[in-house]
C-alpha positions as CSV (number, residue, x, y, z in Angstrom):
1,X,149.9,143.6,161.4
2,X,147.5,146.2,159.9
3,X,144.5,147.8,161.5
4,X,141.9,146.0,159.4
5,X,144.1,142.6,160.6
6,X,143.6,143.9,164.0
7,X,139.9,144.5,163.3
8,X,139.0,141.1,161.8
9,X,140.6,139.7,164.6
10,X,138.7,141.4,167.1
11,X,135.7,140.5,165.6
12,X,136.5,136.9,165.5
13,X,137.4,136.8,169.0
14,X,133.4,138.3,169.1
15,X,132.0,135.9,167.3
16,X,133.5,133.0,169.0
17,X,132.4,134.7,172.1
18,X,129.0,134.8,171.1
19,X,129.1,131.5,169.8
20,X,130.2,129.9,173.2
21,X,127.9,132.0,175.3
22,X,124.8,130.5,173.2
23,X,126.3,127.0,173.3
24,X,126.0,127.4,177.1
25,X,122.4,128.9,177.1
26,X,123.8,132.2,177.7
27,X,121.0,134.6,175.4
28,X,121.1,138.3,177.2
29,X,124.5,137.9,176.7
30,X,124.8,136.7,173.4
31,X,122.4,138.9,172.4
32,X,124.9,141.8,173.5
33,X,127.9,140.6,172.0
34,X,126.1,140.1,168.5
35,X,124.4,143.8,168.8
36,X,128.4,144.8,169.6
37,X,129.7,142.8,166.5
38,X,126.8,144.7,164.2
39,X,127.9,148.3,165.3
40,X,131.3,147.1,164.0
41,X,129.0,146.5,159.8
42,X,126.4,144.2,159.4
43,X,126.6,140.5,158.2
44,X,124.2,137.5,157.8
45,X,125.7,135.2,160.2
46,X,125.9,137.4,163.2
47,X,122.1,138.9,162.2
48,X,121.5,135.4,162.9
49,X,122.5,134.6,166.1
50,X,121.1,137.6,167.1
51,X,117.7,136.4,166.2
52,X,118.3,133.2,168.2
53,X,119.1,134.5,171.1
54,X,115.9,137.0,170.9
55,X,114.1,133.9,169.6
56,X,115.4,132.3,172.8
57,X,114.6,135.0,174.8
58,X,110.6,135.2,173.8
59,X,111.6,138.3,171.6
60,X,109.6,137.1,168.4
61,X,109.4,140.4,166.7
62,X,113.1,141.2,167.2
63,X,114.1,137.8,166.1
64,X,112.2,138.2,162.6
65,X,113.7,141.8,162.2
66,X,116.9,140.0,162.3
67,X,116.1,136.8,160.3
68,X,114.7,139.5,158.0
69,X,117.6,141.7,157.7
70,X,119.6,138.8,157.2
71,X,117.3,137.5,153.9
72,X,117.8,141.3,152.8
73,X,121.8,140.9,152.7
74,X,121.5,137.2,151.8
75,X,118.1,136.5,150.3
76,X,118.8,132.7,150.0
77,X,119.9,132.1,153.4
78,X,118.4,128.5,154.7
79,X,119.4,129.1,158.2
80,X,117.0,133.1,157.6
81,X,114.5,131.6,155.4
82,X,113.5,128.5,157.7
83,X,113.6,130.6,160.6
84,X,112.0,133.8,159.4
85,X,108.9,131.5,158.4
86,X,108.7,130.0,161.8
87,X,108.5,132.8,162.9
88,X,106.5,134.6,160.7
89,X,103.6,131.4,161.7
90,X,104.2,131.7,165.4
91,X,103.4,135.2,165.4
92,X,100.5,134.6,163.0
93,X,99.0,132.4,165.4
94,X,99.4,134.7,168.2
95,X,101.9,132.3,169.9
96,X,104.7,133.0,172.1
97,X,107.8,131.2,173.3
98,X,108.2,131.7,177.0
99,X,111.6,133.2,178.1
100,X,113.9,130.8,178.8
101,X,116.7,133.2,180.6
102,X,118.2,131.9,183.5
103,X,117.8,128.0,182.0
């Protein structure tokens, strides 16, 4: 097995960790792994996750920086585009999502 095998795994084991931590309403956490998997290079899916779980968390400005990022990598991303511009009118109206951490 070569290091990049051992590398793609590791970041599959990640992902499926950050994926089951969401699924159980798990967001600080989440959040953590998907800022670990960026530091190892960036990519639309993780960026996000990320801004769900700051989404979830009442982080509205992180969570477009991500959705954001993502459209820069991906600029036709549906999952991005339909929730940078929820976010994007949330903000506008000055709303905010109450943190849901510990739910």
């Amino acid at each position: 097995m070569t290091k990049q095998d051992d590398k793609l795994r590791h970041r599959r084991r990640l992902q499926n960790q950050a994926v089951e931590l969401a699924a159980n309403n798990r967001w600080e956490e989440a959040a953590v792994i998907n800022r670990h998997i960026l530091e190892l290079g960036e990519d639309t899916d993780t960026l996000n996750r990320l801004g769900k779980a700051y989404f979830e968390l009442g982080q509205l400005e992180n969570a477009r920086n991500c959705y954001r990022n993502a459209l820069r990598i991906t600029p036709n991303n549906p999952i991005a585009r339909k929730n940078s511009e929820r976010l994007e009118e949330l903000i506008s109206r000055g709303s905010s999502i109450p943190s849901r951490a510990g739910r």
